[in-house]
N, CA, C and O of each residue as an XYZ file, in Angstrom:
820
protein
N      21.377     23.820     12.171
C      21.312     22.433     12.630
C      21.608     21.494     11.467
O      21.113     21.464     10.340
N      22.461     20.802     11.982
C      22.768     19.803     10.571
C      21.367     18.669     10.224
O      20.599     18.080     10.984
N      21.458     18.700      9.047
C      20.139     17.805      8.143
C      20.385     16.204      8.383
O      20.974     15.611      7.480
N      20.086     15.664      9.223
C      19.941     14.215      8.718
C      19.362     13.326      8.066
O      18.360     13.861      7.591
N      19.404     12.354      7.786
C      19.400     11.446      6.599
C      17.720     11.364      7.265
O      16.802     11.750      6.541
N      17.494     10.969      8.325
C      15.810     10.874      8.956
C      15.420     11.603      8.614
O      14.369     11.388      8.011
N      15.973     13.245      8.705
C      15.147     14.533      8.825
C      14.764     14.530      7.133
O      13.566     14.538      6.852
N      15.122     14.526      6.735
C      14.845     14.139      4.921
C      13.475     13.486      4.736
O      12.425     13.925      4.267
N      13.791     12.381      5.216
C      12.717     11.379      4.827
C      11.018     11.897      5.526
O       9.870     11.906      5.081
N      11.701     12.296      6.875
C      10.588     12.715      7.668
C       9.698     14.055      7.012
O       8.498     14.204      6.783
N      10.891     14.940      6.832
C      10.339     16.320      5.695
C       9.710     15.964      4.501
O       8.833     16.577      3.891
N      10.398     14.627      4.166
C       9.573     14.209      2.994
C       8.037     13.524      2.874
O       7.267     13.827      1.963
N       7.802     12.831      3.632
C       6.455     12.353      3.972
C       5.503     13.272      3.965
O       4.428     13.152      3.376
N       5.955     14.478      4.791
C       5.391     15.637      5.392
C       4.933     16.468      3.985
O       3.775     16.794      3.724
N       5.866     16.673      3.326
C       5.555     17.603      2.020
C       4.270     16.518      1.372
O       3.251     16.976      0.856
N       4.508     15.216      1.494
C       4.052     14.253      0.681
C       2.347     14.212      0.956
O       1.530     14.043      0.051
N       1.955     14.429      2.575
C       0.710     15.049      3.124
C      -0.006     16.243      2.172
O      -1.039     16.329      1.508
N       0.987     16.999      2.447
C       0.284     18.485      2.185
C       0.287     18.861      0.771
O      -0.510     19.694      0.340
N       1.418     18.102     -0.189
C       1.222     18.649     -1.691
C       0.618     17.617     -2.899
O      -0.307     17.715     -3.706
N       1.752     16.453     -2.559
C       0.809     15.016     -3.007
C       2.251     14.560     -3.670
O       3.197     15.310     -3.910
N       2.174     13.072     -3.915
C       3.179     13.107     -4.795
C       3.988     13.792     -6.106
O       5.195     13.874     -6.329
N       2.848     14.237     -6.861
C       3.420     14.695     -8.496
C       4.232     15.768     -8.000
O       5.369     15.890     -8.456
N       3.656     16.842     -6.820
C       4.374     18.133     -6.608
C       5.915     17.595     -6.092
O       6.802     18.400     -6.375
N       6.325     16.493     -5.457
C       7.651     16.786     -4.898
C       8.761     16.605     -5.500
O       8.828     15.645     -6.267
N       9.627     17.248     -5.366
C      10.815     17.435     -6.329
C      11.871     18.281     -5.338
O      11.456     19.238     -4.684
N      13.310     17.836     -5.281
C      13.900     18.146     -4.334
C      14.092     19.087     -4.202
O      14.338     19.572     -3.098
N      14.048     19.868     -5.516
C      13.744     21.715     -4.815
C      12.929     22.003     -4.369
O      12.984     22.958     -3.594
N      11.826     21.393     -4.592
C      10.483     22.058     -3.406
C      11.003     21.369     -2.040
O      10.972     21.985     -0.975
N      11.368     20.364     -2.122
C      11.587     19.212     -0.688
C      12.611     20.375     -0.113
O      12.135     20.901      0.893
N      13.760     20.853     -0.457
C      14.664     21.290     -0.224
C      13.930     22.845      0.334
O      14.131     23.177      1.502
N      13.162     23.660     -0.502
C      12.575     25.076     -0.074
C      12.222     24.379      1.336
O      13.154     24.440      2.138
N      11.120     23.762      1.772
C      10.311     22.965      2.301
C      11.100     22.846      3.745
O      10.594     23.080      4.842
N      12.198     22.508      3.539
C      13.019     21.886      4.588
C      14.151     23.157      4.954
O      14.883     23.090      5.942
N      14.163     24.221      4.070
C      14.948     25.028      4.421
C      16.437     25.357      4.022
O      17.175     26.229      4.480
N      16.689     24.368      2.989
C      18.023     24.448      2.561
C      18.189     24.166      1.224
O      17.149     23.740      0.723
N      19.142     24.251      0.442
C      19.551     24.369     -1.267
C      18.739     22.687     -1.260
O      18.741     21.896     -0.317
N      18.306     22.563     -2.174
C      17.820     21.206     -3.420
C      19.062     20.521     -2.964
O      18.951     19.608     -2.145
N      20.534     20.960     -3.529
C      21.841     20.297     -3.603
C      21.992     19.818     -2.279
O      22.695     18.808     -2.315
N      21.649     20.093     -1.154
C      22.102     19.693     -0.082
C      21.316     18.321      0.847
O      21.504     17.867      1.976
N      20.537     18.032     -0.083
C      19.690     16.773      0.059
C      20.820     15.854     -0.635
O      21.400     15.003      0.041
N      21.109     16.038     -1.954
C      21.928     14.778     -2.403
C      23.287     14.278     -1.639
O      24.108     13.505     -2.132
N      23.368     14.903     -0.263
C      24.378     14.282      0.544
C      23.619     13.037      0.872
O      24.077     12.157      0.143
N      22.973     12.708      1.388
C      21.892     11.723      1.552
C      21.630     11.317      0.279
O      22.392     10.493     -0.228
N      20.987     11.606     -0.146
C      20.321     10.645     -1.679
C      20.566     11.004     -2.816
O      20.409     12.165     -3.196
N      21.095      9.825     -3.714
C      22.086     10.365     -4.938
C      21.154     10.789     -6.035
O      21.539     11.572     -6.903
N      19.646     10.175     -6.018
C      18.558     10.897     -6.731
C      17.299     10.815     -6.319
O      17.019      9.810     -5.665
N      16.529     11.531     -6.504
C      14.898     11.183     -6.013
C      14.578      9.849     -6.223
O      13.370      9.838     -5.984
N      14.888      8.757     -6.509
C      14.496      7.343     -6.785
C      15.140      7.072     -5.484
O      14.495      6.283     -4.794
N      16.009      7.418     -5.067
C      16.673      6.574     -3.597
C      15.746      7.186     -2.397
O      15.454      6.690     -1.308
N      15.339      8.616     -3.065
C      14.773      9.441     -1.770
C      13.003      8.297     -1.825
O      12.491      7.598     -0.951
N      12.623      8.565     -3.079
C      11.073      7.769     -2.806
C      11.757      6.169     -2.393
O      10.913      5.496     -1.802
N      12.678      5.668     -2.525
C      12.686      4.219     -1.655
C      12.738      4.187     -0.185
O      12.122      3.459      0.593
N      13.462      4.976      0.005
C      13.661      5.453      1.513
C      12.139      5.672      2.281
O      11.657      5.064      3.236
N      11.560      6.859      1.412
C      10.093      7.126      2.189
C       9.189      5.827      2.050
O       8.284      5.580      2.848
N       9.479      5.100      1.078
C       8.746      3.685      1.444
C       8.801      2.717      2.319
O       7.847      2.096      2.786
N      10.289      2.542      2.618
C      10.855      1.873      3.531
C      10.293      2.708      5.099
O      10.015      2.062      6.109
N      10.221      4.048      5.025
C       9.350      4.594      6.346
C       8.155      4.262      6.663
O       7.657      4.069      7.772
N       7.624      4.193      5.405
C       5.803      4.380      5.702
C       5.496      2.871      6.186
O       4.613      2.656      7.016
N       6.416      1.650      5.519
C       6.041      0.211      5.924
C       7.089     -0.536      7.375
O       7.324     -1.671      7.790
N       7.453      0.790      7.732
C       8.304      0.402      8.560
C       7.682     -0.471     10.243
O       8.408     -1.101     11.012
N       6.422     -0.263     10.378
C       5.045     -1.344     11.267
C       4.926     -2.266     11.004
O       5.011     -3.059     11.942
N       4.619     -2.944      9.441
C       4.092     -3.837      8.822
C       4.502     -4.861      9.711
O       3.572     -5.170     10.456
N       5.583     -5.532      9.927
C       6.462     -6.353      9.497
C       6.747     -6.689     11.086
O       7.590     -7.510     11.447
N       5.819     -5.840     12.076
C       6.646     -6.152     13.840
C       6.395     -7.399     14.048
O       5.791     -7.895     13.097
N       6.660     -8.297     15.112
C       6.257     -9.256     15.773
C       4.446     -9.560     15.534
O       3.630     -8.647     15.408
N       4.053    -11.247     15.511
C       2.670    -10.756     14.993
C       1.984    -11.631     16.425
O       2.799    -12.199     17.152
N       0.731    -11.698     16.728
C       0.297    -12.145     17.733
C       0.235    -13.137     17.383
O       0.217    -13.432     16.188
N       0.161    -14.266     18.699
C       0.023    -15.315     18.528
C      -1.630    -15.765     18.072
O      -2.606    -15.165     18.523
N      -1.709    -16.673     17.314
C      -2.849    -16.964     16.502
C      -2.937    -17.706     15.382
O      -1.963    -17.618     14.634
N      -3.835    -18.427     15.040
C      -3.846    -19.102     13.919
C      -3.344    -18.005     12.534
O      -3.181    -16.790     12.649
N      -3.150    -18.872     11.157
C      -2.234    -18.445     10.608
C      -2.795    -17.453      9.675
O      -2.241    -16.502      9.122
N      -4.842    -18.161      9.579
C      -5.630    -17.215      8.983
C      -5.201    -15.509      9.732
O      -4.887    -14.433      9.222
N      -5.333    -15.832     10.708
C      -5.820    -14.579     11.574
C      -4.283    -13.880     11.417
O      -4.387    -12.677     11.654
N      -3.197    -14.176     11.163
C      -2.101    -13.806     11.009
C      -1.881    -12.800      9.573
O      -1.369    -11.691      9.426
N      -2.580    -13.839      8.545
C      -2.610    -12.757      7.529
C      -3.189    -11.987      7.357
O      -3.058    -11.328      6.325
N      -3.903    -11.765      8.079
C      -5.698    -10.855      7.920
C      -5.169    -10.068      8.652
O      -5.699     -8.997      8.357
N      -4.089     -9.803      9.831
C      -3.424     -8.854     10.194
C      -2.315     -7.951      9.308
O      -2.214     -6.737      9.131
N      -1.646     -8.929      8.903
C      -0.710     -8.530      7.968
C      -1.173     -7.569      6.650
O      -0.477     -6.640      6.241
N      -2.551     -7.985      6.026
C      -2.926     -7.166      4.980
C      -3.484     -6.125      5.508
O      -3.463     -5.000      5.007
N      -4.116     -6.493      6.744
C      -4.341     -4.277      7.585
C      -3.464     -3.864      7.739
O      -3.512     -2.648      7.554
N      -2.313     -4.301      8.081
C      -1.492     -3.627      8.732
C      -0.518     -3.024      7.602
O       0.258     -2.149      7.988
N      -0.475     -3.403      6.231
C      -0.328     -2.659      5.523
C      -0.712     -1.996      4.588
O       0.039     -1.386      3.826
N      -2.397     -2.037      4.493
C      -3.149     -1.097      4.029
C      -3.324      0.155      4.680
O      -3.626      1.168      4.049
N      -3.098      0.130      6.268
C      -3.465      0.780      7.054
C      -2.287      1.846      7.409
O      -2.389      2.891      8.053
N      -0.571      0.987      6.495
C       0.438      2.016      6.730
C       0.044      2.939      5.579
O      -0.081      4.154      5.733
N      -0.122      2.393      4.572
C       0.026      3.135      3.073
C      -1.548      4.411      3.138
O      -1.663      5.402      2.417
N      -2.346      4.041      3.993
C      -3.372      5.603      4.260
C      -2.936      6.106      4.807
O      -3.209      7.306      4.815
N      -1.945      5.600      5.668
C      -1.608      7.065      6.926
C      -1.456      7.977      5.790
O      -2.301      8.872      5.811
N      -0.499      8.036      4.638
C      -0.057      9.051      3.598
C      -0.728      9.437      2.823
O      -1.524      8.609      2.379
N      -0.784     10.816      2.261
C      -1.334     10.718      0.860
C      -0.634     10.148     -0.133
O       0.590     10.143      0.002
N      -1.147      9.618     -1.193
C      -0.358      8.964     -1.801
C       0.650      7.730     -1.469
O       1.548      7.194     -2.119
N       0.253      7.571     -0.517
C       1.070      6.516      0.170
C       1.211      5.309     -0.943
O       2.353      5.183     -1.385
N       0.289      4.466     -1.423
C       0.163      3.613     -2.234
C       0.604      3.550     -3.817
O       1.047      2.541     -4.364
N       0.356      5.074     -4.568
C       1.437      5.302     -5.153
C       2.702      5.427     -4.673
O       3.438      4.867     -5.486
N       3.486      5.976     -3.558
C       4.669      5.813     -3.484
C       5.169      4.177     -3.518
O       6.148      3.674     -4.068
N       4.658      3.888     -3.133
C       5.015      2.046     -2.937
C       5.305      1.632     -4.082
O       6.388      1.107     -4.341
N       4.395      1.807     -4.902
C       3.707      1.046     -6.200
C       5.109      1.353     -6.852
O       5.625      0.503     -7.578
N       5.777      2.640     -6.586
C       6.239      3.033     -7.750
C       7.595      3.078     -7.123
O       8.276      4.040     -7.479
N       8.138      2.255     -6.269
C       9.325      1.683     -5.628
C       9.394     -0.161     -6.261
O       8.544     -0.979     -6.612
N      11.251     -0.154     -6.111
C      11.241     -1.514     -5.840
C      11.035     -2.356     -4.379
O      11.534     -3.476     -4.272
N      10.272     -1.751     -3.262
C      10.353     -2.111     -2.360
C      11.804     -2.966     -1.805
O      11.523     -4.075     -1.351
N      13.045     -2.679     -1.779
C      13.846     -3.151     -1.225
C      14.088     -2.845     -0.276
O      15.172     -3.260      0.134
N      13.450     -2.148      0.457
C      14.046     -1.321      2.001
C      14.113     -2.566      2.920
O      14.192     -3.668      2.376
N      14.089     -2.479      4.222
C      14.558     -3.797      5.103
C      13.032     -3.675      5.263
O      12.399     -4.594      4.744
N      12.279     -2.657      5.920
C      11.064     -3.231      6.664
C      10.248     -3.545      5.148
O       9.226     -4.142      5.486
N      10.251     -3.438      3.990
C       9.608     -3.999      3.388
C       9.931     -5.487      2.982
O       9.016     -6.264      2.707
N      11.530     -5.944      2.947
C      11.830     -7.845      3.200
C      11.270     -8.072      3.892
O      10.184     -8.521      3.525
N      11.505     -7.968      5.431
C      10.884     -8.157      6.227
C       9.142     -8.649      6.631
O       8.714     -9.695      7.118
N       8.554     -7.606      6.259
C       7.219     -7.997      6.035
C       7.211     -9.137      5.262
O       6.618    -10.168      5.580
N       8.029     -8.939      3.978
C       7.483    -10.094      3.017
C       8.263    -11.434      3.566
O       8.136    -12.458      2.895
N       8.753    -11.456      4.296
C       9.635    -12.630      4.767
C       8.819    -13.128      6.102
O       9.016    -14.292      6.451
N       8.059    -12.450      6.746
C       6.656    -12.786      7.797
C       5.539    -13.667      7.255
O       5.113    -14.733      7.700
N       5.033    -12.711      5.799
C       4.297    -13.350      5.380
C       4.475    -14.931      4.860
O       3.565    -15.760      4.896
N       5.922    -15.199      4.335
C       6.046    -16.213      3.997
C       6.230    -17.646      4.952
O       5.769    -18.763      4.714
N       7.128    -17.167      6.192
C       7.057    -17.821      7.343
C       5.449    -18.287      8.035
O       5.052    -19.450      8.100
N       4.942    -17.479      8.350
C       3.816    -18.117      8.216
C       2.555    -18.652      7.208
O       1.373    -18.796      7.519
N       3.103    -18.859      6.103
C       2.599    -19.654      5.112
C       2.901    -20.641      5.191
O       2.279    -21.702      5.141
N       4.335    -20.301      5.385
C       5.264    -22.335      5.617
C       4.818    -22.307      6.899
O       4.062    -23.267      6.749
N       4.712    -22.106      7.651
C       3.760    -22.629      9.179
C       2.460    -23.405      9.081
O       1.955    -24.280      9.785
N       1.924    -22.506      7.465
C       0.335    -23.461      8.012
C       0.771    -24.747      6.919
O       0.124    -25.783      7.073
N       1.776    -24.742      5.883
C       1.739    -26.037      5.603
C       2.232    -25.643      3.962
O       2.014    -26.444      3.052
N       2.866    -24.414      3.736
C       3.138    -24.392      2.296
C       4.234    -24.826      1.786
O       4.949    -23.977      2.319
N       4.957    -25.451      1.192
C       6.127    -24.945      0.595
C       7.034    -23.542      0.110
O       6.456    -22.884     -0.755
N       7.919    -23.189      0.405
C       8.791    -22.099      0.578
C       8.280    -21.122     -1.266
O       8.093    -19.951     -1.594
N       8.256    -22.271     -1.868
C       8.166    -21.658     -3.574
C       6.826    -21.154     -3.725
O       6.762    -20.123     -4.395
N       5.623    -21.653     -3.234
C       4.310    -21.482     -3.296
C       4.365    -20.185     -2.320
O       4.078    -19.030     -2.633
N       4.725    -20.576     -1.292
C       3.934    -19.009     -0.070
C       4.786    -17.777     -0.459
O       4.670    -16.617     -0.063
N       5.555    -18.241     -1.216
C       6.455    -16.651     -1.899
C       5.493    -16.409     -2.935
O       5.331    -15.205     -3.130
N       4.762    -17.202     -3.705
C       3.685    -17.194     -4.896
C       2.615    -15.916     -4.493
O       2.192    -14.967     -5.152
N       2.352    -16.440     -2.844
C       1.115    -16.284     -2.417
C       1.120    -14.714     -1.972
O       0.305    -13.794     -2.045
N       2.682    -14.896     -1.388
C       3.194    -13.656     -0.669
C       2.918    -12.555     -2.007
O       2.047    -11.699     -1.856
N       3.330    -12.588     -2.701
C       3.386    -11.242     -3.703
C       1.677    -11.365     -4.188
O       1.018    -10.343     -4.380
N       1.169    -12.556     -4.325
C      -0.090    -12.130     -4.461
C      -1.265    -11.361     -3.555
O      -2.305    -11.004     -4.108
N      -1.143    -11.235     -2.787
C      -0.944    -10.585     -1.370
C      -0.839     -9.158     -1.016
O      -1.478     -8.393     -0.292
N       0.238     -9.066     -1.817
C       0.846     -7.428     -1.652
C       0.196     -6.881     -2.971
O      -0.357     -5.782     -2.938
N       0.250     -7.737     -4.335
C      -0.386     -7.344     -5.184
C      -1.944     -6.738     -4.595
O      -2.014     -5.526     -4.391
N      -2.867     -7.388     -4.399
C      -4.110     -7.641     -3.690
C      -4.234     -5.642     -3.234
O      -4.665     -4.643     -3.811
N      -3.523     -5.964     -1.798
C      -3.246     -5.074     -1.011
C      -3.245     -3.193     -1.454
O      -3.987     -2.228     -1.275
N      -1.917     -3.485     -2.110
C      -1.583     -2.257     -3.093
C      -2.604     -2.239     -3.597
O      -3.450     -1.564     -3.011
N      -3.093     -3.038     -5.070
C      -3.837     -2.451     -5.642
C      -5.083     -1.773     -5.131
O      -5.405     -0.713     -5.669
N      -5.829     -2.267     -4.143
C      -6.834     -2.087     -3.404
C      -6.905     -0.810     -3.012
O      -7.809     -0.020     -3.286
N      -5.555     -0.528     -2.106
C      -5.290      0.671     -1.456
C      -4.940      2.195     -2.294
O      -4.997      3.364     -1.912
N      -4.544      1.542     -3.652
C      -4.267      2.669     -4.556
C      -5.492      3.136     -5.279
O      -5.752      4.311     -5.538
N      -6.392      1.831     -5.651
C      -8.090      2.695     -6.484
C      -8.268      3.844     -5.117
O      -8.173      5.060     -5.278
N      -8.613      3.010     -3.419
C      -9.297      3.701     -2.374
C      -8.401      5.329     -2.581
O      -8.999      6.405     -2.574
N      -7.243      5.223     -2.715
C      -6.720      6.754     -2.495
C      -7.189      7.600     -3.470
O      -7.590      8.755     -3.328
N      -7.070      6.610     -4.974
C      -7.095      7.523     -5.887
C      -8.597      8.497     -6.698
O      -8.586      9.397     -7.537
N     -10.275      7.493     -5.653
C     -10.678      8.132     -5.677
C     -11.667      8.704     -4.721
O     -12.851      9.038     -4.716
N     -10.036      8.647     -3.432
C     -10.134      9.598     -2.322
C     -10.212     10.973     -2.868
O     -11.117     11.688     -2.439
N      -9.273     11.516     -3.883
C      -8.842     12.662     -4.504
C      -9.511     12.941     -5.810
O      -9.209     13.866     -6.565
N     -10.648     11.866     -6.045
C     -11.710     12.312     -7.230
C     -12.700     12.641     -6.817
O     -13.407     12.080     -5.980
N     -12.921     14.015     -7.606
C     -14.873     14.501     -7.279
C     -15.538     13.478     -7.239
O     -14.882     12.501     -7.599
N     -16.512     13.272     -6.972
C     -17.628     12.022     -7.047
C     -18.438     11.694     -8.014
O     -18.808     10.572     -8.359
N     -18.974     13.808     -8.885
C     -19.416     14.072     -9.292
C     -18.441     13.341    -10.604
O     -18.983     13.002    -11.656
N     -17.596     13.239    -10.469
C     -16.311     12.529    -11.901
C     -16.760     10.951    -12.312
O     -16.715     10.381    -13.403
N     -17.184     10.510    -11.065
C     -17.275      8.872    -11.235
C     -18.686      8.924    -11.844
O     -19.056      8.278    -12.824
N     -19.364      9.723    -11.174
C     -21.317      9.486    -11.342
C     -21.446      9.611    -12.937
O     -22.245      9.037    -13.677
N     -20.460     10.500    -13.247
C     -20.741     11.027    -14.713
C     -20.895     10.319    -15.687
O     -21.785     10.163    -16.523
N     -19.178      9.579    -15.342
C     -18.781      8.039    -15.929
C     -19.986      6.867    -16.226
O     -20.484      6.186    -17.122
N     -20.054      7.132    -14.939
C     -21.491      5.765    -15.057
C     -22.607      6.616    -15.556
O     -22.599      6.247    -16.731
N     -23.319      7.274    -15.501
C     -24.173      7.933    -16.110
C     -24.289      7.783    -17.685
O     -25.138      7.325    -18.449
N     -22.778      8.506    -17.847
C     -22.370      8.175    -19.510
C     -22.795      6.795    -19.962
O     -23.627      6.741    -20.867
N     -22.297      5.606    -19.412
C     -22.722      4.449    -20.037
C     -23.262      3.219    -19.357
O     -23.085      2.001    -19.382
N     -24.365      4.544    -18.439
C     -25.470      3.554    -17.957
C     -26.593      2.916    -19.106
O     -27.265      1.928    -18.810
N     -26.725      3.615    -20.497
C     -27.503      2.697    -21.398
C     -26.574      1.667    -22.072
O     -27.192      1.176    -23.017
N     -25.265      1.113    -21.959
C     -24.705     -0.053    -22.201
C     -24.096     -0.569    -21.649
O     -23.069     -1.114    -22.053
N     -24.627     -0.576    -20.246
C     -24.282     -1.657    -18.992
C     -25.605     -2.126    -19.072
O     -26.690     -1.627    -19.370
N     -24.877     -4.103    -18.442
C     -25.917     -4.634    -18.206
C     -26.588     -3.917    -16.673
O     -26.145     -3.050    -15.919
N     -27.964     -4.821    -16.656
C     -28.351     -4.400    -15.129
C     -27.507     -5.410    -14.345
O     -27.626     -4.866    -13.247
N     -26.903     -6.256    -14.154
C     -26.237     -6.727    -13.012
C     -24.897     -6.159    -13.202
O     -24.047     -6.826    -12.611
N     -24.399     -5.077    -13.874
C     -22.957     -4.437    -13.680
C     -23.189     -3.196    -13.342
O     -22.403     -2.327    -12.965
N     -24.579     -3.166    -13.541
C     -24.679     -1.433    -12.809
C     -25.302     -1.357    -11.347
O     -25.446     -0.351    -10.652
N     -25.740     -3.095    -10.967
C     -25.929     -3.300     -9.768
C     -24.707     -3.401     -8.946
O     -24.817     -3.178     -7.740
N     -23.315     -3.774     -9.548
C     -22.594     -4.441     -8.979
C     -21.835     -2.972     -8.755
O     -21.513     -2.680     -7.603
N     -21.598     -2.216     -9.638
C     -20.795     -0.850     -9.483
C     -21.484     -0.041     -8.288
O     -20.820      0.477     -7.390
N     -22.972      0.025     -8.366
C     -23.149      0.815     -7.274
C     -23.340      0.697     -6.148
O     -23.572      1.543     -5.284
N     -23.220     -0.736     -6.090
C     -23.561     -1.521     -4.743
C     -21.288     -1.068     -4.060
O     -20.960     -0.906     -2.885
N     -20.132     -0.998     -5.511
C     -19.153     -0.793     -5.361
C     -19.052      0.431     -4.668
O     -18.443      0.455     -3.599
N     -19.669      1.651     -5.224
C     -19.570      3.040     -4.841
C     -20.077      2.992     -3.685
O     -19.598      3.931     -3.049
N     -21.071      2.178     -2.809
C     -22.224      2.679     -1.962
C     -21.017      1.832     -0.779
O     -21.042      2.151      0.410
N     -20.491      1.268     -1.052
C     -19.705      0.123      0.029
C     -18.344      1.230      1.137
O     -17.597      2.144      0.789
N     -18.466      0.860      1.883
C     -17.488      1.018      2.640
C     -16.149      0.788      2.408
O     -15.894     -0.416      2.430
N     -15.078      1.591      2.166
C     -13.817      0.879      0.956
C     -13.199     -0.107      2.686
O     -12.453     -1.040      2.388
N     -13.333     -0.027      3.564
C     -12.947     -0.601      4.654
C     -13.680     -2.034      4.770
O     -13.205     -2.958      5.430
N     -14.852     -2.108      4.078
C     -15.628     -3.330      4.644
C     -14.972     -4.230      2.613
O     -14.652     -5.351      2.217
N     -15.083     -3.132      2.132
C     -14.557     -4.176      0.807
C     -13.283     -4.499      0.867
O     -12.895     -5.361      0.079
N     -12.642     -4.095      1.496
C     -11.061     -4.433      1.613
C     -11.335     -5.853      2.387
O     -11.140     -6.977      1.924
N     -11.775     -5.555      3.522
C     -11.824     -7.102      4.397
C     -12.688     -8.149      3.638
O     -12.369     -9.327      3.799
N     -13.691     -7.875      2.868
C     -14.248     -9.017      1.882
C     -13.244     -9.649      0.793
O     -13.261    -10.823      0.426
N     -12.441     -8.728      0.385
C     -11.695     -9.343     -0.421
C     -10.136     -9.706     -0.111
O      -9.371    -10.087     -0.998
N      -9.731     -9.531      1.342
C      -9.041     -9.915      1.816
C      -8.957    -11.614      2.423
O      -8.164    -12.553      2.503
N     -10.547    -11.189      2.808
C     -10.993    -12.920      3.372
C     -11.070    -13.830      2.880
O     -10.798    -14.971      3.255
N     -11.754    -13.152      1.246
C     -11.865    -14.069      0.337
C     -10.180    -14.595     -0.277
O     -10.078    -15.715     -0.777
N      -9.426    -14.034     -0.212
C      -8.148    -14.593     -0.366
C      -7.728    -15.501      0.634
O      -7.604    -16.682      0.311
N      -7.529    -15.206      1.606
C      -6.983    -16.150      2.888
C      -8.466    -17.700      2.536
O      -8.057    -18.860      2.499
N      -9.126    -17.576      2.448
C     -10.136    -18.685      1.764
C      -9.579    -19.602      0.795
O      -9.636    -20.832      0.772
N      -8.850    -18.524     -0.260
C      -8.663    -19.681     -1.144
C      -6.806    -19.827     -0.870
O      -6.220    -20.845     -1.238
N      -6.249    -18.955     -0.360
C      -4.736    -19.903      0.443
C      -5.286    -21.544      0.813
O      -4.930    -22.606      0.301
N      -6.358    -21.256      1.980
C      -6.406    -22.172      2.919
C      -7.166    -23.966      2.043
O      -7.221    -25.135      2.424
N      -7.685    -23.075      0.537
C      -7.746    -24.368     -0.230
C      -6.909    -25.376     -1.116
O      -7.153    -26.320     -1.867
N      -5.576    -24.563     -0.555
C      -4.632    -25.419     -1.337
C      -3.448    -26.061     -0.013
O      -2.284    -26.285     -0.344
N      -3.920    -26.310      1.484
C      -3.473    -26.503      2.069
C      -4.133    -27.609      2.460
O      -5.289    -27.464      2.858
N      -3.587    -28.830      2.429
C      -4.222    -29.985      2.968
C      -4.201    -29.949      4.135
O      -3.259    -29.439      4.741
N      -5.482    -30.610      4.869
C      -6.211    -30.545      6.007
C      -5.762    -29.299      6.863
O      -5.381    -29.370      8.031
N      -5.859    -28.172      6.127
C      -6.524    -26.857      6.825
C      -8.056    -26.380      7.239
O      -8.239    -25.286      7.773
């Protein structure tokens, strides 16, 4: 059966589940999928085009039609909806991170977000400001949650353990109140708290 340019990307995600990012490399992608390493680069001239591509898959939701609603409630969709692409994967958030996001559904998204910024009242130069601050936000958020999805626990406790005699007590309140939190309920606290301070640089919002 001939390989298509989808079937690639799709095989690729897939390996991206089960081994993690560091393992893929187009000869494993290629074992994986059943055919020579070489026969991927009909499709992609190097693994940098192949990880843009799988980025451009994983955010390929972000960016649909958004409900009608105020503009808060618009972004507060927009930042689940792409925190929520980048877990479907392992590693999802490193793959992103470590793209130029040029794929279409990733403009796209970012061209939503900005439209409705200039909706609630921004200027085009500012809600592009806001927009990458945003995705910054987002990513980063989503990349600690993965990364210590895939750490013992026993790794972090240690950490703090180690230099629980030179932390203050309100940073060792604040870390474990961090560890004890729901990474789902801290995402939306600090999501809200952003759309908060958008909405303070918008006159009579």
């Amino acid at each position: 059966m001939l390989l298509r340019k989808a079937d690639v990307v799709e095989g690729a995600l897939k390996f991206l589940d089960t081994e993690g990012l560091d393992k893929l490399t187009m000869r494993k992608l290629g074992a994986a999928l059943n055919v020579h390493g070489g026969a991927l680069y009909r499709h992609f001239p190097n693994k940098a085009a192949l990880l843009e591509a799988m980025a451009n898959k994983l955010t390929e939701g972000v960016g649909v039609p958004l409900p009608e609603a105020p503009w808060r409630d618009q972004i507060y969709v927009l930042g689940q909806r792409f925190r929520t692409a980048m877990l479907a994967h392992r590693d999802g958030a490193r793959l992103v991170s470590g793209t130029h996001a040029t794929g279409a559904n990733s403009i796209t998204a970012g061209s939503l977000v900005v439209d409705v910024l200039c909706g609630a009242g921004l200027a085009p130069a500012q809600a592009g400001s806001l927009a990458f601050s945003l995705y910054y936000y987002v990513l980063g958020h989503t990349l600690d949650e993965q990364n210590q999805a895939y750490t013992p626990e026993e790794e972090w406790q240690s950490g703090e353990n180690q230099l629980a005699s030179t932390l203050s007590p309100r940073y060792a309140e604040a870390f474990a109140s961090l560890m004890n939190t729901d990474p789902a309920e801290r995402f939306a606290y600090g999501l809200n708290t952003f759309i908060e301070g958008v909405a303070s640089r918008i006159p009579h919002s």
